[in-house]
RODO-2510 file (C-alpha; in nm, 4 decimals, decimal comma):
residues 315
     n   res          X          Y          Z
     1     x     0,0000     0,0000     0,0000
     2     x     0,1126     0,3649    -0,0827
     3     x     0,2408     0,5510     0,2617
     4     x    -0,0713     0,6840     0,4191
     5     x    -0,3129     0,4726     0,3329
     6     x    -0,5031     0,1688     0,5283
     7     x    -0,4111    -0,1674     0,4722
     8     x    -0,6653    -0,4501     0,4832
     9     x    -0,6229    -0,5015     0,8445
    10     x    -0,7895    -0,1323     0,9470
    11     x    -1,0264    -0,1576     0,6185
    12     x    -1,1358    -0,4651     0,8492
    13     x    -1,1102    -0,2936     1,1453
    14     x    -1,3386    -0,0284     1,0194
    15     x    -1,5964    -0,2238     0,9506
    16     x    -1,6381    -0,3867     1,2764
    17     x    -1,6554    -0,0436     1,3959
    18     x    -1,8939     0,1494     1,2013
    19     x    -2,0987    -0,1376     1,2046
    20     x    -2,3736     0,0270     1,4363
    21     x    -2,3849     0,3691     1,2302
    22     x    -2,3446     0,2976     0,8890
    23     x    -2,5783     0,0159     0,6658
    24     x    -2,4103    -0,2675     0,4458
    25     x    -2,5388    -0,1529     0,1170
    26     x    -2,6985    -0,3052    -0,1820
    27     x    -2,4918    -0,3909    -0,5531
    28     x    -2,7981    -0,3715    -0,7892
    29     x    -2,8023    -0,4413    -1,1254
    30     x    -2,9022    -0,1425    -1,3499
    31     x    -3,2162    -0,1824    -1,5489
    32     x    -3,1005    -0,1510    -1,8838
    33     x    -3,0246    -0,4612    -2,0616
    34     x    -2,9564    -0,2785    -2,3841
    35     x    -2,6416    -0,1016    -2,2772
    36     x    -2,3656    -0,3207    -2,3549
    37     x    -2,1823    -0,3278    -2,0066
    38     x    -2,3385    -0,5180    -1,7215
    39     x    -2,3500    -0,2036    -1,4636
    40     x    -2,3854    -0,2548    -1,1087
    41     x    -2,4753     0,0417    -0,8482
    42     x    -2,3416     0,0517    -0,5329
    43     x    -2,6572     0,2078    -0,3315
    44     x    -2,4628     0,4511    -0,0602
    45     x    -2,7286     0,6918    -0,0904
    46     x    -2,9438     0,4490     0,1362
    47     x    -2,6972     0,5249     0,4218
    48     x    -2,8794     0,7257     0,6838
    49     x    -2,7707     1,0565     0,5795
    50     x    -2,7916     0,9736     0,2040
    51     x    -2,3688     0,9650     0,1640
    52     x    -2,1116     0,7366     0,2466
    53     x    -1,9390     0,9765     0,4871
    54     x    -2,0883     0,8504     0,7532
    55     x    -1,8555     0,5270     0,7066
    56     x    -1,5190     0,7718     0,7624
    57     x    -1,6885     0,9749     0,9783
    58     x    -1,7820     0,7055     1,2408
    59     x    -1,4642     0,5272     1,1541
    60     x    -1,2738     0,8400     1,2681
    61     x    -1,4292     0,8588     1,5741
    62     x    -1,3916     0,5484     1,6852
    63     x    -1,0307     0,6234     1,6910
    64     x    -1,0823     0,9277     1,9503
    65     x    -1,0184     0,9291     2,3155
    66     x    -1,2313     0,9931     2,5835
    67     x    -1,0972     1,3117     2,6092
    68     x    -1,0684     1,4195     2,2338
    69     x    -1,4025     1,3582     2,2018
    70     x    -1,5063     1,5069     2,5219
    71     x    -1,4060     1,8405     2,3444
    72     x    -1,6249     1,7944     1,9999
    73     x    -1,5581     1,7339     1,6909
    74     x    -1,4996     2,0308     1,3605
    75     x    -1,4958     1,9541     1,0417
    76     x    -1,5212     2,1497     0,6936
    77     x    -1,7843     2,0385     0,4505
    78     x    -1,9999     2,1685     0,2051
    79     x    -2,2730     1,9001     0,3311
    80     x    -2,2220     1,5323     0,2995
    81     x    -1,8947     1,4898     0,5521
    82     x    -2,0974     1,7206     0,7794
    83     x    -2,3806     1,5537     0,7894
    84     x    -2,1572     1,2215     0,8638
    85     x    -1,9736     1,3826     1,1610
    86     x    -2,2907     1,5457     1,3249
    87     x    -2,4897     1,2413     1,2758
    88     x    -2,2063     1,0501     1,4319
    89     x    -2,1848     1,3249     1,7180
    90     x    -2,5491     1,2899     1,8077
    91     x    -2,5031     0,9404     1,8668
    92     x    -2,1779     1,0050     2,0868
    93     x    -2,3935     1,2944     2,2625
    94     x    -2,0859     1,5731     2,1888
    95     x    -2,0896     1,8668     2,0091
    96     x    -2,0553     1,9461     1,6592
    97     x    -1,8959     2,2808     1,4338
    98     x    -1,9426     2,2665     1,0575
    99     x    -1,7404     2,5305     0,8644
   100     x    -1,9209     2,5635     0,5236
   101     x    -1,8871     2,7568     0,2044
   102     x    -2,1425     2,9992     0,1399
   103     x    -2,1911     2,7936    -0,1937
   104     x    -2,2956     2,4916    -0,0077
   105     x    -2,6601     2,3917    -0,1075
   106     x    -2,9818     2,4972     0,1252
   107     x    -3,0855     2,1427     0,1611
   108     x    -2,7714     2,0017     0,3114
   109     x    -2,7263     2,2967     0,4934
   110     x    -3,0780     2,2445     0,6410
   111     x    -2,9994     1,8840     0,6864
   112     x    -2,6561     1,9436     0,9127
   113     x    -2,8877     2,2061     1,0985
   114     x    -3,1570     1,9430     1,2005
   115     x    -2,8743     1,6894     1,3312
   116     x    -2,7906     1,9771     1,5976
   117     x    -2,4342     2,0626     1,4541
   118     x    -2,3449     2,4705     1,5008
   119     x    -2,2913     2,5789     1,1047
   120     x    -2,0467     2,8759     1,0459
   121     x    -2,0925     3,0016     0,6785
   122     x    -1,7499     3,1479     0,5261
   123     x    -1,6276     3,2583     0,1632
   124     x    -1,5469     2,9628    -0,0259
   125     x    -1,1197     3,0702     0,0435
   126     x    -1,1396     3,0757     0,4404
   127     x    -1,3944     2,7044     0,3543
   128     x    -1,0330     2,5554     0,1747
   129     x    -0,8249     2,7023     0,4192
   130     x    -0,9915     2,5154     0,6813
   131     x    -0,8931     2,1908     0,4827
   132     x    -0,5160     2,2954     0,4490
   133     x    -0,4944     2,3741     0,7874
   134     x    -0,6841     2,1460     0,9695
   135     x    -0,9078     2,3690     1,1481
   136     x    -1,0563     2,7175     1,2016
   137     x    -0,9709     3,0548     1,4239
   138     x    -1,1614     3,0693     1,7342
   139     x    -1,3164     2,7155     1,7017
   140     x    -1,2256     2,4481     1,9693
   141     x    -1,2552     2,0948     1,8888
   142     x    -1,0536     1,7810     1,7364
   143     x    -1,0766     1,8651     1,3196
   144     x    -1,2009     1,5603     1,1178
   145     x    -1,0528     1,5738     0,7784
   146     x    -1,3308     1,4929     0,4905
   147     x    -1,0622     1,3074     0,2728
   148     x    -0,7277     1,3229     0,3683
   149     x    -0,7638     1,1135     0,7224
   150     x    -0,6124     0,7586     0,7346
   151     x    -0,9143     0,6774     0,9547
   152     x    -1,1605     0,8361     0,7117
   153     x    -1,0235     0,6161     0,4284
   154     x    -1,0284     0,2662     0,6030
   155     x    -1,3955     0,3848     0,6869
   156     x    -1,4495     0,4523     0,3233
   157     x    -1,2846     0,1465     0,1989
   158     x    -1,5180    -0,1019     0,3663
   159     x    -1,7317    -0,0301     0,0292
   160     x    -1,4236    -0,1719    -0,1339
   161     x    -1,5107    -0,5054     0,0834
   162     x    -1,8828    -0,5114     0,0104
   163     x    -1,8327    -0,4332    -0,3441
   164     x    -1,5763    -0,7733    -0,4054
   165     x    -1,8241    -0,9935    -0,1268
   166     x    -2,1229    -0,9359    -0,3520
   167     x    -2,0161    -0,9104    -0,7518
   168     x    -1,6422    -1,1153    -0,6792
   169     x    -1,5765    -1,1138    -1,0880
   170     x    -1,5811    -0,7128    -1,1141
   171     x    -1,3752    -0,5989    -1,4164
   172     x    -1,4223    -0,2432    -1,3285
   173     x    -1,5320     0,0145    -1,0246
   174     x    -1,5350     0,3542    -1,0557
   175     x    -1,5795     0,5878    -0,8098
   176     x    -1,6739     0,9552    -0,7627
   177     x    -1,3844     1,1713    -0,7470
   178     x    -1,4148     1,5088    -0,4738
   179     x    -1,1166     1,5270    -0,2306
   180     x    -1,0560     1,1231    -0,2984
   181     x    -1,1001     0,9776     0,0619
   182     x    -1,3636     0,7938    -0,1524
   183     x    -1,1708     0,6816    -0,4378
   184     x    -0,8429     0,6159    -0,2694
   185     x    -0,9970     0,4337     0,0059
   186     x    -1,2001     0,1558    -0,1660
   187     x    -0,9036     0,1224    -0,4016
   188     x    -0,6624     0,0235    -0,1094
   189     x    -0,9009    -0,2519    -0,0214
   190     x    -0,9690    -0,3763    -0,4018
   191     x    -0,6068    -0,3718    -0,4880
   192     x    -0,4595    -0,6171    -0,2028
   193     x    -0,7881    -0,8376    -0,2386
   194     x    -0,8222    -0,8264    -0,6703
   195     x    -0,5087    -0,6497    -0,7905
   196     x    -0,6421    -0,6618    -1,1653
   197     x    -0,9441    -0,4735    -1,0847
   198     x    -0,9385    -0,1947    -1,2656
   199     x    -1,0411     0,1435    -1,0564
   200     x    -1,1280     0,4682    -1,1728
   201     x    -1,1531     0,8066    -1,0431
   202     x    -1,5228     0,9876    -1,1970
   203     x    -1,5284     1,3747    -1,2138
   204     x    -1,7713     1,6194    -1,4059
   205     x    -1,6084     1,8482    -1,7250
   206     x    -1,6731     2,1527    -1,4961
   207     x    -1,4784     2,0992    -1,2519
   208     x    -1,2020     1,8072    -1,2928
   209     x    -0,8611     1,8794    -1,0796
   210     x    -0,7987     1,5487    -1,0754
   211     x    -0,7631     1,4859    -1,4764
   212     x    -0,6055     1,8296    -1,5039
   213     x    -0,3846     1,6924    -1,2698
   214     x    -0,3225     1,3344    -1,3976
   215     x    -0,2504     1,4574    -1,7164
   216     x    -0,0061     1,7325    -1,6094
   217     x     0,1971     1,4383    -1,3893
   218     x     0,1330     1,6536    -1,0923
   219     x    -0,1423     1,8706    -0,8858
   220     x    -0,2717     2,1569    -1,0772
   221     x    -0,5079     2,4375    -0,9218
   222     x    -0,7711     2,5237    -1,1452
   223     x    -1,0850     2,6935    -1,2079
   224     x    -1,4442     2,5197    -1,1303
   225     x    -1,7321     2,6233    -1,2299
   226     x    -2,0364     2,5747    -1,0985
   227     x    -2,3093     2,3492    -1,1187
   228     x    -2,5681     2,1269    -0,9747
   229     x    -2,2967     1,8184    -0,9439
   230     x    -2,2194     2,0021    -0,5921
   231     x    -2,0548     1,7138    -0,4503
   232     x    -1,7479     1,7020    -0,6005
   233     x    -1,5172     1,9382    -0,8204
   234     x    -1,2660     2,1376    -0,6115
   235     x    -1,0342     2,4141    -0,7146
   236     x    -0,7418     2,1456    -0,6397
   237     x    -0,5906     1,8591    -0,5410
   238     x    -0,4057     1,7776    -0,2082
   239     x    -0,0230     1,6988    -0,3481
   240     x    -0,0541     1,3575    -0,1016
   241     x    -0,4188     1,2765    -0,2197
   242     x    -0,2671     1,2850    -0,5863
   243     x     0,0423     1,0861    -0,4731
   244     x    -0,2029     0,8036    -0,3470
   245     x    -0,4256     0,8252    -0,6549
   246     x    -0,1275     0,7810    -0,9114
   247     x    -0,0556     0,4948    -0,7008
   248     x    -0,3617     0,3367    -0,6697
   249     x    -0,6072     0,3882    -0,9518
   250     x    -0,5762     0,3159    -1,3304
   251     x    -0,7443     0,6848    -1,4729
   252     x    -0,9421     0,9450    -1,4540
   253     x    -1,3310     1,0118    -1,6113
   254     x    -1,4933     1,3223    -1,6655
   255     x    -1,8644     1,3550    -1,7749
   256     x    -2,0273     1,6104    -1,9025
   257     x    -2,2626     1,8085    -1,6766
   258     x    -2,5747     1,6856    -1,9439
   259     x    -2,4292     1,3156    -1,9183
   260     x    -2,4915     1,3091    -1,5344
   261     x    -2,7766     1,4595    -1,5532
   262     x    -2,8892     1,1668    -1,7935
   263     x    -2,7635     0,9395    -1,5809
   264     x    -2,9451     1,0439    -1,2702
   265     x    -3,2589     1,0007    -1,4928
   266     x    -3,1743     0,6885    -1,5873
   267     x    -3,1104     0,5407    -1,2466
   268     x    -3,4696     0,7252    -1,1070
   269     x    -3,6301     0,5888    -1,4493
   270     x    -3,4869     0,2120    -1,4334
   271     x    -3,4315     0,1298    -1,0867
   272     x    -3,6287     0,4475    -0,8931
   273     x    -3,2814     0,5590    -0,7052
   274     x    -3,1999     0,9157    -0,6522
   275     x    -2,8940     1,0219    -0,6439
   276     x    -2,7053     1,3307    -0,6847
   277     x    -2,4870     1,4728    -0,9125
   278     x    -2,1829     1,3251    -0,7633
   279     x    -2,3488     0,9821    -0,7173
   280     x    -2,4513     1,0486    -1,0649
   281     x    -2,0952     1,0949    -1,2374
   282     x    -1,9470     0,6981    -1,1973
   283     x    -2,2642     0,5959    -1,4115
   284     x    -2,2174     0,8823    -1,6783
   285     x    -1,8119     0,7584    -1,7129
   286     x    -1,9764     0,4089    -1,7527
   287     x    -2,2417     0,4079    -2,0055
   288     x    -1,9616     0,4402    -2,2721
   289     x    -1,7953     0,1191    -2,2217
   290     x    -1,7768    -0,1818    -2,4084
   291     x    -1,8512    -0,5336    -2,2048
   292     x    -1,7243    -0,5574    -1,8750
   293     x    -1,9010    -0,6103    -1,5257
   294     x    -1,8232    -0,2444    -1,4207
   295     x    -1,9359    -0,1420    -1,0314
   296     x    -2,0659     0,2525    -1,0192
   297     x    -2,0413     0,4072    -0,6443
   298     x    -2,3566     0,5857    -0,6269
   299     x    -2,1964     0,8022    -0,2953
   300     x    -2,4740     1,0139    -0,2251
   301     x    -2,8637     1,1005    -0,2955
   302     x    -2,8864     1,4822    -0,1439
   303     x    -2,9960     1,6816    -0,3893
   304     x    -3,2326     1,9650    -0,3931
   305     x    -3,5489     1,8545    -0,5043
   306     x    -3,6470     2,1641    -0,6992
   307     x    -3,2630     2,1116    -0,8838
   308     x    -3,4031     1,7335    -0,9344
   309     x    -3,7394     1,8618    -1,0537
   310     x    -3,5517     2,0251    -1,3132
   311     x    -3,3245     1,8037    -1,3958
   312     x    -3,6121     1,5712    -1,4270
   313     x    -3,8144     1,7744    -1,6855
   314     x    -3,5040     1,8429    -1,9554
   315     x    -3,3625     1,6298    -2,1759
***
């Protein structure tokens, strides 16, 4: 394994303990016989706050003291790791900061706020400062890292487990690519279990650090624009994150904005999932291949319903 990342010893370990916060989810077949790859979703928008982070979040604070978590937990999030950490500090009964962009969507913002997790709103700068720095001014509490936490990533790569226990002759997974706890996690578990797997990172066109990146041979800053596939699509990425990925996967997607958006039809039309726009991307990168028994990681389902309304009625 690549320095920093978990073997399959804490992947295992994870699992044991997230066991009581996060579900096993479901490998489903997509509905759509005609497409010439047999695609399989992996559901983790049925997790209890819709996203996988709840699997890195618990994972991480299992990992606390007494006394670390005694002070509370901070983390920076623009909704899904949030909602993971405060759901996870409920359960723990200890408080909860959020720093959040002022781009992050209403309805995750509303959904942190009903878990009972104090939100501070800040420009989208002092919101990536937070990540490079591992915390905020003036805010007490141990800072869980949304991607770049050892912990975080054995806690994500217990999808990597489930994935190989339920569809064993997988040619392909791909994976949604944001700060690539995901990604990088569930690839550390694939590649000691099934080595030839192939693994790829998914972005969207409008914001792809990642393949800007991959194709530059090292981590590029760039421009993103904005759009309703909210969950992923930073302005960078980490210099470590990109050392792990290089090590670990085989490429990088990108989908168009209008190709996830037809893929989050699809998957509402064929199999009645929602998911959002980052759960969305994996399937868009896949409809294009030949055969081959390719695994999508739906990662989340929280998306505005007004955005899905309208997503729903284009074409």
């Amino acid at each position: 394994m690549p320095v920093g990342c978990p073997d399959l010893s804490a992947i295992r370990e994870a699992r044991q303990a997230i066991a009581g916060s996060a579900l096993r989810t479901p490998l489903v077949r997509l509905n759509a016989l005609e497409i010439p790859a047999e695609i399989y979703l992996k559901l983790e928008n049925l997790q209890p706050i819709g996203s996988f982070k709840i699997r890195g979040a618990a994972n991480a604070m299992a990992h606390m003291s007494g006394d670390e978590l005694r002070k509370g937990v901070v983390t920076a999030s623009a909704g899904n790791m949030a909602q993971g950490v405060a759901w996870r500090a409920r359960e723990l009964g200890i408080p909860c900061t959020v720093i959040a962009p002022e781009t992050a969507p209403e309805t995750k913002i509303r959904a942190i706020d009903r878990l009972g997790a104090r939100i501070l709103k800040v420009s989208y700068d002092a919101w990536w400062r937070a990540f490079e720095e591992r915390c905020y001014p003036g805010v007490e509490g141990v800072f869980i890292h949304a991607f770049d936490d050892v912990n975080v990533m054995a806690g994500n790569g217990t999808i990597g487990l489930e994935i190989l226990e339920d569809l064993p002759d997988v040619d392909i997974v791909m994976i949604p690519w944001g700060g690539g706890g995901l990604a990088c996690g569930i690839a550390s578990a694939i590649r000691e279990l099934k080595p030839a797997t192939q693994i790829f990172a998914a972005e969207v066109a409008t914001a792809a650090p990642l393949s800007a990146s991959w194709n530059a041979g090292s981590p590029q800053v760039i421009e993103p624009n904005r759009s309703f596939v909210d969950g992923i699509g930073g302005k960078s990425v980490f210099p470590q994150m990109f050392a792990r990925a290089r090590r670990l996967l085989d490429g990088v997607l990108v989908a168009s904005v209008e190709q996830v958006a037809s893929a989050l039809r699809l998957m509402a039309e064929r199999n009645r999932i929602i998911a959002e726009g980052a759960g969305g991307a994996p399937l868009a990168c896949a409809l294009g291949h030949g055969r081959a028994k390719i695994a999508c990681v739906v990662s989340g389902g929280n998306i505005d319903l007004e955005k899905l309304a309208e997503i729903f009625g284009t074409k």
